[in-house]
Each structure stands twice: as structure tokens, then as C-alpha cells.
C-alpha positions in Angstrom: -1.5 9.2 -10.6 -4.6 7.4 -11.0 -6.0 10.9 -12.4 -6.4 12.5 -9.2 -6.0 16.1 -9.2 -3.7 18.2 -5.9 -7.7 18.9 -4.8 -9.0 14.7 -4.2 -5.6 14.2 -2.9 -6.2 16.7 -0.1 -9.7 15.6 0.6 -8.7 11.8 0.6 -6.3 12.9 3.1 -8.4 15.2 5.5 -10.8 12.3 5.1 -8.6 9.8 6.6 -7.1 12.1 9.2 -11.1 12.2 10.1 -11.2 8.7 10.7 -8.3 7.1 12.1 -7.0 10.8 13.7 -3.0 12.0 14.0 -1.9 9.5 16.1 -3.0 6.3 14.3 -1.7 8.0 10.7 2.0 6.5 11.3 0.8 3.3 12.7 -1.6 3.2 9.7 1.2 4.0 7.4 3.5 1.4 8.9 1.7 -1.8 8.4 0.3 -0.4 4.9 4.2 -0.6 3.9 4.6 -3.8 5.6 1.4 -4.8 3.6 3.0 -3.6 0.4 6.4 -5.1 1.1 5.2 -9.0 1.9 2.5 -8.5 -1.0 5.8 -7.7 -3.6 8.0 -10.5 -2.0 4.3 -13.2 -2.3 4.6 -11.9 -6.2 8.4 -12.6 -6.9 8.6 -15.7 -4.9 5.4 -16.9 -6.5 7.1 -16.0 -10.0 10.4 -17.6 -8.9 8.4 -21.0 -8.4 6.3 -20.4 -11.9 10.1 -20.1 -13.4 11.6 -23.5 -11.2 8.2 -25.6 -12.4 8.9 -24.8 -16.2 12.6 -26.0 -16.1 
């Protein structure tokens, strides 16, 4: 994965919990999916229009 070793992965993550602390880590999570989720709906629906345009 992105050639990270078990090592960065644990600091990213102690890094993070440095910054934004244990109780905004789920909240932080949350809206990252959320983020993730509209950003992969923008792409199909955006392809789905590409696809409607060329018919």
C-alpha cells in the first residue's frame, strides 16, 4: 500500500492521534468516508453523463 512499511503506518497513526486526539478520531473517520463516498458517486455520475453525451 503506497509502500509504506507496518513502522510509517504506526507513526502516521500516533501522529494523528497527536493532533486531533481519541475523541475526534471517529468523527474524523466519519466524514473522511462520507468524503470518499460523495467523491465515488461525483465520478460515476460524472461518467454516466460522459456516456449520455456520446449517444
Amino acid at each position: 500500500m503506497f509502500g509504506l512499511g507496518f513502522g510509517e503506518l504506526l507513526l502516521i497513526l500516533v501522529i494523528v492521534l497527536f493532533f486531533f486526539g481519541g475523541k475526534k478520531l471517529p468523527e474524523l473517520g466519519n466524514s473522511m468516508g462520507k468524503a470518499i463516498k460523495n467523491f465515488k458517486q461525483g465520478m460515476k455520475d460524472g461518467k454516466d453523463e460522459d456516456d449520455n453525451k456520446k449517444s
